[in-house]
C-alpha positions in Angstrom: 0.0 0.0 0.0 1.0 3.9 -0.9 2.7 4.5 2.4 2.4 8.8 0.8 -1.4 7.8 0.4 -1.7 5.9 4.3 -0.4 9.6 5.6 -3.0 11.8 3.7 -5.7 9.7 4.2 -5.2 9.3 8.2 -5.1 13.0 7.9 -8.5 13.5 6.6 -11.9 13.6 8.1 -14.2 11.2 5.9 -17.5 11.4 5.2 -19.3 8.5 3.3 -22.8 7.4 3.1 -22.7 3.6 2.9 -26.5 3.5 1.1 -28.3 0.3 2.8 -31.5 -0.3 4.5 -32.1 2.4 7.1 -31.8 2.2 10.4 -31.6 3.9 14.2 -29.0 3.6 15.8 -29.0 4.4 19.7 -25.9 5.0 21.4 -25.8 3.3 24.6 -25.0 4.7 27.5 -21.0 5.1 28.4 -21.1 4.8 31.9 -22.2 1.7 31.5 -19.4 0.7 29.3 -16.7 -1.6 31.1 -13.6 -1.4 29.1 -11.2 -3.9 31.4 -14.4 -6.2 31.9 -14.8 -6.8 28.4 -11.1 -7.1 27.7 -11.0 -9.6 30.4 -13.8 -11.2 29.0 -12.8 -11.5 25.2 -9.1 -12.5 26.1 -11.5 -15.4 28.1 -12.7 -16.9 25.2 -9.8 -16.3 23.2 -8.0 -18.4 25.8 -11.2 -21.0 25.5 -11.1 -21.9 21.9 -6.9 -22.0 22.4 -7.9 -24.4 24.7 -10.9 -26.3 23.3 -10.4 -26.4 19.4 -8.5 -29.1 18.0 -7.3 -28.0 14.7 -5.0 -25.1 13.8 -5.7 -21.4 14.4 -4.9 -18.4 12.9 -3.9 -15.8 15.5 -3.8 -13.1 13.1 -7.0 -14.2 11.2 -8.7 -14.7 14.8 -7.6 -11.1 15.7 -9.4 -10.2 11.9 -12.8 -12.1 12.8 -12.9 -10.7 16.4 -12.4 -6.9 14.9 -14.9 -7.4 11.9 -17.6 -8.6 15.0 -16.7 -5.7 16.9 -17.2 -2.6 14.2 -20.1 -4.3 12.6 -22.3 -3.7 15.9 -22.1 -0.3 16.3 -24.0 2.3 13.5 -23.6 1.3 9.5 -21.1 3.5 9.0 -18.5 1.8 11.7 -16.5 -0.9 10.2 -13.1 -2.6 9.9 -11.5 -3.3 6.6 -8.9 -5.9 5.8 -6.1 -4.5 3.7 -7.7 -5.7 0.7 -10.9 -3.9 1.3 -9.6 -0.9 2.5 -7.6 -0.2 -0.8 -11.0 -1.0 -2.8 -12.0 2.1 -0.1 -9.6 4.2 -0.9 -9.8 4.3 -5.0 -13.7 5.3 -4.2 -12.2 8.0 -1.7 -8.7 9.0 -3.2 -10.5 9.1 -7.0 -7.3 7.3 -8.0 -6.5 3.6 -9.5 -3.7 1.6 -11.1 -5.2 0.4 -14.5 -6.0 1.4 -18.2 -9.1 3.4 -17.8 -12.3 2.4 -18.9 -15.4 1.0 -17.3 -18.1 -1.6 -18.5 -21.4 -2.6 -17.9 -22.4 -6.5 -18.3 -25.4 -6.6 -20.6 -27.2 -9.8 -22.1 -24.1 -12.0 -20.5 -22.0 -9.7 -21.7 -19.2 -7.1 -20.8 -19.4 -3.8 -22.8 -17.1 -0.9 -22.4 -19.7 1.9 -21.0 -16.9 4.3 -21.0 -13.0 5.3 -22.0 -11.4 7.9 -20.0 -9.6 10.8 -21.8 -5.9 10.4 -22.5 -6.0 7.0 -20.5 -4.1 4.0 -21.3 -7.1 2.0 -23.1 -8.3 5.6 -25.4 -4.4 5.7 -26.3 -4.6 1.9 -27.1 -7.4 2.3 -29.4 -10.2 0.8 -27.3 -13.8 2.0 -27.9 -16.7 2.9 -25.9 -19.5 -0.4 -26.9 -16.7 -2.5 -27.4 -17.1 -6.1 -25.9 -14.2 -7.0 -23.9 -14.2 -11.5 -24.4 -10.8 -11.8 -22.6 -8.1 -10.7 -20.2 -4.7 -12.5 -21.1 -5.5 -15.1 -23.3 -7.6 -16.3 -20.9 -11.8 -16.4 -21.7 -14.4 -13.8 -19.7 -17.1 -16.2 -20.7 -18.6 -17.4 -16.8 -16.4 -14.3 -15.2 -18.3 -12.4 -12.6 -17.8 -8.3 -13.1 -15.6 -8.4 -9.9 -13.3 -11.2 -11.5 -12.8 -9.1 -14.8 -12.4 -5.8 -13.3 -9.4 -8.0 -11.0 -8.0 -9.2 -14.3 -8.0 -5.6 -16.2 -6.5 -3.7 -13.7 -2.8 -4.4 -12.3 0.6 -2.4 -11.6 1.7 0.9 -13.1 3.7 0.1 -16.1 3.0 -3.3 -16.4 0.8 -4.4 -19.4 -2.6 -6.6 -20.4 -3.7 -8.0 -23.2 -7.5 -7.0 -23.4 -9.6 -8.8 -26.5 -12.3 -7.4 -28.1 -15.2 -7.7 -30.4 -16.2 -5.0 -32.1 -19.2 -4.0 -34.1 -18.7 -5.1 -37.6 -16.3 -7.4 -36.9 -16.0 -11.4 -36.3 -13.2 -12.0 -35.0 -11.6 -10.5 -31.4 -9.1 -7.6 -31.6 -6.1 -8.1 -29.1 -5.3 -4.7 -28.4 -2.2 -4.5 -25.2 -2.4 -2.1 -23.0 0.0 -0.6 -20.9 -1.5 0.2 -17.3 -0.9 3.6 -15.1 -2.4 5.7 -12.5 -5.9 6.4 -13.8 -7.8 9.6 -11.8 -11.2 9.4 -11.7 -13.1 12.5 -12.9 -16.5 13.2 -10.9 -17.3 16.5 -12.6 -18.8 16.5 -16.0 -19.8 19.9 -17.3 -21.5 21.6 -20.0 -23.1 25.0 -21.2 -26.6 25.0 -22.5 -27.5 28.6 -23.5 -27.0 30.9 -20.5 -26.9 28.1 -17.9 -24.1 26.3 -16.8 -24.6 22.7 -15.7 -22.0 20.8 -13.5 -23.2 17.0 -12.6 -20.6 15.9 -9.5 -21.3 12.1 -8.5 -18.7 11.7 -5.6 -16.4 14.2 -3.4 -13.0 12.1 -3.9 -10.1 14.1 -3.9 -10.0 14.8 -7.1 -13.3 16.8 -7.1 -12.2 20.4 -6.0 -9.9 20.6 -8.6 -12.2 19.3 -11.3 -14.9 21.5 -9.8 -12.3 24.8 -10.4 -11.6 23.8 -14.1 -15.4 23.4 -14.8 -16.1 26.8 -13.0 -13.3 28.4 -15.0 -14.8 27.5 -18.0 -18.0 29.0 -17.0 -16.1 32.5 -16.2 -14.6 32.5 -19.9 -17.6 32.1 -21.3 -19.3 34.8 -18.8 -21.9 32.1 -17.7 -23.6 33.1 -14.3 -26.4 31.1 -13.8 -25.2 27.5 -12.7 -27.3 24.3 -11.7 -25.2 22.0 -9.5 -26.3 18.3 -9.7 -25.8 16.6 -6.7 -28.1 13.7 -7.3 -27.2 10.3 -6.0 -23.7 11.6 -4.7 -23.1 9.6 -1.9 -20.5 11.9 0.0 -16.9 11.7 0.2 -14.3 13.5 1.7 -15.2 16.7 4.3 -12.3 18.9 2.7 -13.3 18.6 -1.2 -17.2 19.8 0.2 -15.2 22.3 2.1 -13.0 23.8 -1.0 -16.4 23.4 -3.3 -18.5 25.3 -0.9 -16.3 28.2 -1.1 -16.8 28.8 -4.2 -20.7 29.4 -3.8 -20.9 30.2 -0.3 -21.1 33.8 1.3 -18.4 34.9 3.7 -19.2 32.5 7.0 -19.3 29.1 8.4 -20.0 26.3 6.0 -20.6 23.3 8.8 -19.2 22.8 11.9 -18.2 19.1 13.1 -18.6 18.3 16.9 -15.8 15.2 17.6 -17.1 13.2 21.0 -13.3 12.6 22.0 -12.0 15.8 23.8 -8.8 14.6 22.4 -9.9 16.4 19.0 -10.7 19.3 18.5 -14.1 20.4 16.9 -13.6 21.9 13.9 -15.4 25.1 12.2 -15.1 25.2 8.0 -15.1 28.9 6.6 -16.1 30.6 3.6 -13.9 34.0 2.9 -15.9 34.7 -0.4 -17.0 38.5 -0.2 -19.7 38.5 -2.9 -22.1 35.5 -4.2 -20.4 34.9 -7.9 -23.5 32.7 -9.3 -27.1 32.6 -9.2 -27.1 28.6 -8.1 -29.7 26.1 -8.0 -28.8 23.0 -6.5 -30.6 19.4 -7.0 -30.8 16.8 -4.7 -32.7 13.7 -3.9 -32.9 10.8 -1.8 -29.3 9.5 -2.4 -27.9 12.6 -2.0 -25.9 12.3 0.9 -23.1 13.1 4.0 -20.9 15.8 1.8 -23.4 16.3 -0.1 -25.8 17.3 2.5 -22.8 19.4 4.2 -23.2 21.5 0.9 -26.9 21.6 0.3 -27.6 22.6 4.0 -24.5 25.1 3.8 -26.6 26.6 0.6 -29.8 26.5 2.4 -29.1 28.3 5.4 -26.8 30.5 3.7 -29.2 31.4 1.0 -26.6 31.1 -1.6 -29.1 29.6 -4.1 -32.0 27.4 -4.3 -32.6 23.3 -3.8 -34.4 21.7 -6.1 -35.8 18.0 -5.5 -36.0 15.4 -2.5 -36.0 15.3 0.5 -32.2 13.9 1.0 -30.4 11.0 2.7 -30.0 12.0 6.3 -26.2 11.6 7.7 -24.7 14.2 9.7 -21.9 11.4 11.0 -18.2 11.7 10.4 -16.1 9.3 9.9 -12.2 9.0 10.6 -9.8 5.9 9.4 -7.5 4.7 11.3 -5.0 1.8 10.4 -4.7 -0.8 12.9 -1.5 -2.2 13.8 -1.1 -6.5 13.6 -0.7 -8.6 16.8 2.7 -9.1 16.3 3.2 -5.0 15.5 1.2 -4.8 19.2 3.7 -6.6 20.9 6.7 -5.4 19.2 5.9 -1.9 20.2 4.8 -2.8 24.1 8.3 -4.1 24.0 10.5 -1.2 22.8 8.2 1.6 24.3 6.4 0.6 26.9 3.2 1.7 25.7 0.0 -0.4 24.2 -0.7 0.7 21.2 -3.1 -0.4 18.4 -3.8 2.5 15.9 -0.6 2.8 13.4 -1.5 7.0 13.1 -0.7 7.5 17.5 2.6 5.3 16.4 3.3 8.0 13.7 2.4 11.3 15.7 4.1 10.3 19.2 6.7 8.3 18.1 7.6 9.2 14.5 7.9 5.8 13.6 5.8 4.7 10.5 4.2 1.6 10.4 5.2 -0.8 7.5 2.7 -2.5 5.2 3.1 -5.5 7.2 2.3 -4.0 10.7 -0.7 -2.8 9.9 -3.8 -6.1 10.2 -6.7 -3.4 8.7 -8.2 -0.3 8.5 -11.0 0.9 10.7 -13.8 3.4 9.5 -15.5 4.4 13.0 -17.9 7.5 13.3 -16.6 9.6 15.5 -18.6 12.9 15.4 -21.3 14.8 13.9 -21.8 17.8 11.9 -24.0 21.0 11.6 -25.3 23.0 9.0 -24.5 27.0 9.8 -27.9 27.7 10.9 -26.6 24.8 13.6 -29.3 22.4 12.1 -29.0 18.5 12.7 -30.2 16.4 10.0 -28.9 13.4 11.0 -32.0 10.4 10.1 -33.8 13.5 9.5 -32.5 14.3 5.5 -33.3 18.4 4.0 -36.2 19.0 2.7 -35.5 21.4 -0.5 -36.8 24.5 -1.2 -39.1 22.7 -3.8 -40.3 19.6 -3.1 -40.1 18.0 -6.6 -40.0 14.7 -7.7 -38.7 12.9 -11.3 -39.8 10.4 -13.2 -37.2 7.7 -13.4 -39.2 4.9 -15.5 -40.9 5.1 -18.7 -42.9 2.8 -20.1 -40.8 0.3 -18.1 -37.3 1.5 -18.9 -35.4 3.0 -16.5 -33.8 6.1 -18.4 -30.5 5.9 -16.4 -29.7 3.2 -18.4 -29.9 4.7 -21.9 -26.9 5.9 -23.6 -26.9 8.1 -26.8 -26.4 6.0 -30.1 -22.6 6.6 -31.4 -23.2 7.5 -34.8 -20.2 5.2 -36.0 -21.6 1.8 -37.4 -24.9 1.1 -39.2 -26.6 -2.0 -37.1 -28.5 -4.1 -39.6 -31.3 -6.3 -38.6 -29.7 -9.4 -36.7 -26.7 -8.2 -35.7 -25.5 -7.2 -32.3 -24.4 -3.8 -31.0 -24.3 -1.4 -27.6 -26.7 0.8 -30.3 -29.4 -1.4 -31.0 -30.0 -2.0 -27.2 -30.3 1.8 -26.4 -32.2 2.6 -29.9 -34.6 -0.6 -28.3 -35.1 1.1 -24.9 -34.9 5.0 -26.7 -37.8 3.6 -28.6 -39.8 1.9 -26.0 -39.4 5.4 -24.5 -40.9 7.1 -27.1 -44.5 5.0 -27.5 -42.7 2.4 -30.0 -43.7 -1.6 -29.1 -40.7 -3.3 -28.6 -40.2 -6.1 -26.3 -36.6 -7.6 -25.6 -35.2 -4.5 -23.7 -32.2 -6.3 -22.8 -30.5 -8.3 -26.1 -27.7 -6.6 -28.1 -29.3 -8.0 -31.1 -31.3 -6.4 -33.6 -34.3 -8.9 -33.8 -37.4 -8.1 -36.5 -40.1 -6.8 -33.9 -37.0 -3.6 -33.2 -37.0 -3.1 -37.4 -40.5 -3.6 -38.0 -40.6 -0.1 -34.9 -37.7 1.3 -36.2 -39.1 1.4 -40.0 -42.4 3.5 -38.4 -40.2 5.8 -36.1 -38.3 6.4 -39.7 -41.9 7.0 -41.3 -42.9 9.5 -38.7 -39.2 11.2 -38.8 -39.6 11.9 -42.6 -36.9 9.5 -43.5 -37.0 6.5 -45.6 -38.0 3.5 -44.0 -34.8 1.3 -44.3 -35.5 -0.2 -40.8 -31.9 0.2 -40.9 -29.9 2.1 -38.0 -28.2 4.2 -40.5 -26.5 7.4 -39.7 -29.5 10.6 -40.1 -31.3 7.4 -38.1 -29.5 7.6 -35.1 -29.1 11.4 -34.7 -32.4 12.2 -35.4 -33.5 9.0 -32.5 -31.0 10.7 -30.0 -32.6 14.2 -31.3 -36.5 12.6 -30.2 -35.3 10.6 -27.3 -33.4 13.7 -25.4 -36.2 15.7 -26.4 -38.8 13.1 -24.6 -36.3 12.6 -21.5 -36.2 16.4 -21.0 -39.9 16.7 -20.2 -39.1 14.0 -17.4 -36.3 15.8 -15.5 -38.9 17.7 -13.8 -36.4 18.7 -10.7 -33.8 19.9 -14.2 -36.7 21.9 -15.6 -38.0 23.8 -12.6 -34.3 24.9 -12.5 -34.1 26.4 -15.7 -37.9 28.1 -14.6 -36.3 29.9 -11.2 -32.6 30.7 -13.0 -34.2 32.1 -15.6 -37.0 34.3 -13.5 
């Protein structure tokens, strides 16, 4: 593990919404909490099955099992990692990733590149977005679970993957070698639609400041000053990316404060310094917005530094801090040469200046150890903010859920019985759109899509080819968008108040 990585991220307060089924959590009461006694007690049974099982044992994976049962039973949001898990944590967190930058959806059975980052190893390469990835290495992704291929695609900086392909139009797989590197993961996409500028942000990792400051730039050239910030479905992230964001929209004053219950840290109060409001904002939010998001949202709410549009949202106001945690053998090692019983690798670092190595350290623990307030000194823990308009979307048409369309490419011409990324989303575009089509889920181009697709052609004022051809599929990504639009009613009543 990235020992420079271990140091920032043991630094930083982390906020993440972990989305599962809701619950209450009630603390229980901490005078009632014996430490010692329970010590006593664990190191009991630890002793008993020492003494009772017949069979080998695993100090270190005993130690593993006994942590997992201990975080698991406090709120959702408290729980131990193993090494493994807790680097799968940190790409989500950090935004970065050893690899060749792309990511797939399986569809039909099938894995299909979704996406290709800019400039990454796999654009460079020449792999393309709808491509269907059928091996890793030689070796078949036929019976592969998404987990299993993602393993197989991503690997060391600078080492290097054979990745085969099938690609529309062809019948045979493309090998195509890729070399891997650090991939950063974007969560800003941006664009300018007349006077407005629109800035979707899925996650605060650490990249998302930065990103967020190149897409606000881009609005300044172009004099935009009406922005709509999407923070639908963004789960949270890291406290100091909301921070650096917020101070770009809100006024001169606190953005949240977060109230630690250990008097050995200090509470902490996040300011804005921005003299004068830059933007006329209007936020949306829904039910998955959450944690950083809801820092931000509440921040723009009480501040009245714009407007939010949508859901009520998630409801967590708990912060979380990592912490690695040092091995058995690390425990002892340590009691030895200092004279102190230590178990958190970070106290080794800050009292002792001695840095753990990979191998000292069993796990990673995520463990809530405060909340936060909006400025107005609102709690809205289990409680979620209600926006300023109470709107909601329609997600599912006609039984497709829009999220999963993709615009057609414009870079083949699917004929009828073959199989393309395209002719699923011009299937579900025209299910959409009133059209009767029935297999929303098959790649192939079957006779009920080019019977539809010859009477969407009809009604377009094109010929009737029942062919996907090229004036086809912009004109069907011209109708569908259209269509979707009047469905974004949260995205709509934005426009309405920006434009007021």
């Amino acid at each position: 593990m990235n020992k420079q990585k271990i140091r920032i991220l043991v630094a930083l307060n982390i906020i993440v919404a972990i989305l599962i089924t809701n619950c209450t959590f009630l603390w229980a009461d901490s005078s009632k909490f014996d430490a010692d006694l329970s010590a006593d007690y664990i190191k009991s049974i630890m002793n008993m099955v020492d003494d009772k099982y017949k069979g080998d044992i695993d100090q270190n994976k005993l130690v593993e099992a006994v942590l997992k049962g201990i975080f698991s039973s406090m709120d959702q949001y408290t729980e131990f990692y193993t090494v493994e898990e807790a680097e799968s944590f940190f790409i989500t967190i950090d935004g970065e990733y050893s690899g060749v930058g792309m990511g797939f959806d399986e569809i039909d059975g099938v894995f299909i590149v979704k996406e290709v980052y800019k400039d990454s190893p796999a654009q460079k390469a020449g792999i393309l977005v709808g491509d269907r990835l059928v091996e890793v290495d030689g070796k078949s992704l036929k019976g592969v679970s998404s987990n299993e291929a993602a393993n197989m695609i991503t690997g060391k900086k600078g080492t290097k993957v054979v990745i085969g392909v099938l690609r529309d139009g062809e019948k045979n797989p493309i090998k195509i070698t890729v070399t891997r590197d650090n991939i950063k993961i974007n969560p800003v996409t941006s664009s300018v639609r007349g006077d407005v500028g629109y800035i979707k942000l899925s996650i605060f990792n650490n990249n998302a400041s930065s990103e967020m400051k190149k897409a606000l730039k881009e609005m300044d050239e172009k004099k935009i000053k009406k922005i709509i910030l999407d923070l639908r479905d963004n789960p949270g992230g890291d406290v100091n990316e909301v921070v650096e964001i917020a101070k770009s929209f809100i006024p001169e004053g606190l953005i949240t404060k977060v109230d630690f219950k250990s008097d050995k840290m200090t509470d902490l109060e996040y300011m804005s310094t921005l003299k004068e409001k830059k933007y006329k904002l209007a936020v949306l939010v829904n039910e998955n917005s959450a944690s950083a998001s809801e820092i931000l949202a509440g921040a723009v709410q009480d501040t009245g530094a714009g407007t939010l549009i949508g859901t009520k949202t998630y409801g967590k106001a708990k912060v979380q801090n990592l912490y690695p945690i040092l091995t058995l053998d690390a425990y002892k090692k340590y009691e030895q040469k200092l004279g102190v019983k230590l178990v958190i690798g970070d106290d080794l670092e800050k009292k002792y200046n001695i840095k753990p190595t990979d191998d000292e350290v069993t796990g990673w623990i995520k463990i809530t150890t405060g909340l936060y307030y909006t400025p107005k000194g609102r709690m809205i823990d289990l409680k979620g903010i209600t926006p300023d308009y109470n709107i909601t979307n329609i997600r599912v048409v006609n039984g497709v859920d829009l999220s999963t369309i993709g615009d057609l490419r414009v870079i083949i011409k699917p004929q009828l019985n073959s199989e393309s990324i395209d002719v699923l989303n011009a299937k579900r575009m025209l299910r959409v759109l009133g059209y009767n089509i029935d297999d929303l889920d098959s790649l192939k181009f079957d006779n009920k899509t080019f019977d539809e697709l010859k009477k969407f052609q009809k009604k377009s004022g094109l010929f009737p080819s029942g062919i996907l051809d090229f004036t086809t599929q912009r004109t069907l990504n011209d109708a569908y968008q259209k269509q979707a639009l009047q469905y974004d009613k949260q995205y709509l009543k934005a426009l309405e108040i920006l434009k007021n």
